[in-house]
N, C-alpha and C positions, 0 to 999 in steps of 0.2 A: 794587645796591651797586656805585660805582666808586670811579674813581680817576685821578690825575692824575698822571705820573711826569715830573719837572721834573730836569734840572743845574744845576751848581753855580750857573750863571749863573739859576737861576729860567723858562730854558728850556721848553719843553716837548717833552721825549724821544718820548712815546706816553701812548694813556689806555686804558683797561681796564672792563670793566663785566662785570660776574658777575650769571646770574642764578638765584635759591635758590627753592627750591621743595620744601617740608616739611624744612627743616632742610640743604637738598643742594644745591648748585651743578650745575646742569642746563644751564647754556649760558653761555662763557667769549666773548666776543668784546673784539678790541684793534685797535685804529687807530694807526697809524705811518707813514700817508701824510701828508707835511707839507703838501700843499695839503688836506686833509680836514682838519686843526688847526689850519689859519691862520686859524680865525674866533674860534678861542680865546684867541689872544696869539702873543708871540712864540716861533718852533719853532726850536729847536735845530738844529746839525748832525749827524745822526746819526753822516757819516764821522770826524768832528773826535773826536768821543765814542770809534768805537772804534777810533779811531788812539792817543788818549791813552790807551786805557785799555792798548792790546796792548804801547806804551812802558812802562808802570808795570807790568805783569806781566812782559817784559824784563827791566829792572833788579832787579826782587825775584828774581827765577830766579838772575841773577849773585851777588846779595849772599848766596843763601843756600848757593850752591853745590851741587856731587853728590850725590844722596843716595843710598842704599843700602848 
């Protein structure tokens, strides 16, 4: 069983593949090397990804202010 983890753009972030064995996931491996992806489509920038995302955790930290 895998999988394909894409951005907004349809990107391809990384892919993933599980594998089960009587009901149990027994070996996890994932690829996030963007020349190991580039046979599959177009590869995202991973930096861009978590620049935007550390921006948007940022802003939500401000808007929601101190807590305790």
């Amino acid at each position: 069983m895998g999988g394909i983890f894409r951005d907004r753009e349809n990107s391809i972030v990384n892919t993933v593949v599980l594998d089960i064995v009587v009901d149990q996931i027994s070996t996890i491996r994932a690829v996030r090397n963007p020349y190991k992806l580039d046979h599959l489509g177009p590869v995202a920038d991973a930096w861009t990804i978590l620049r935007e995302a550390n921006q948007a955790r940022r802003s939500s930290d401000r808007s929601t202010g101190p807590t305790g």
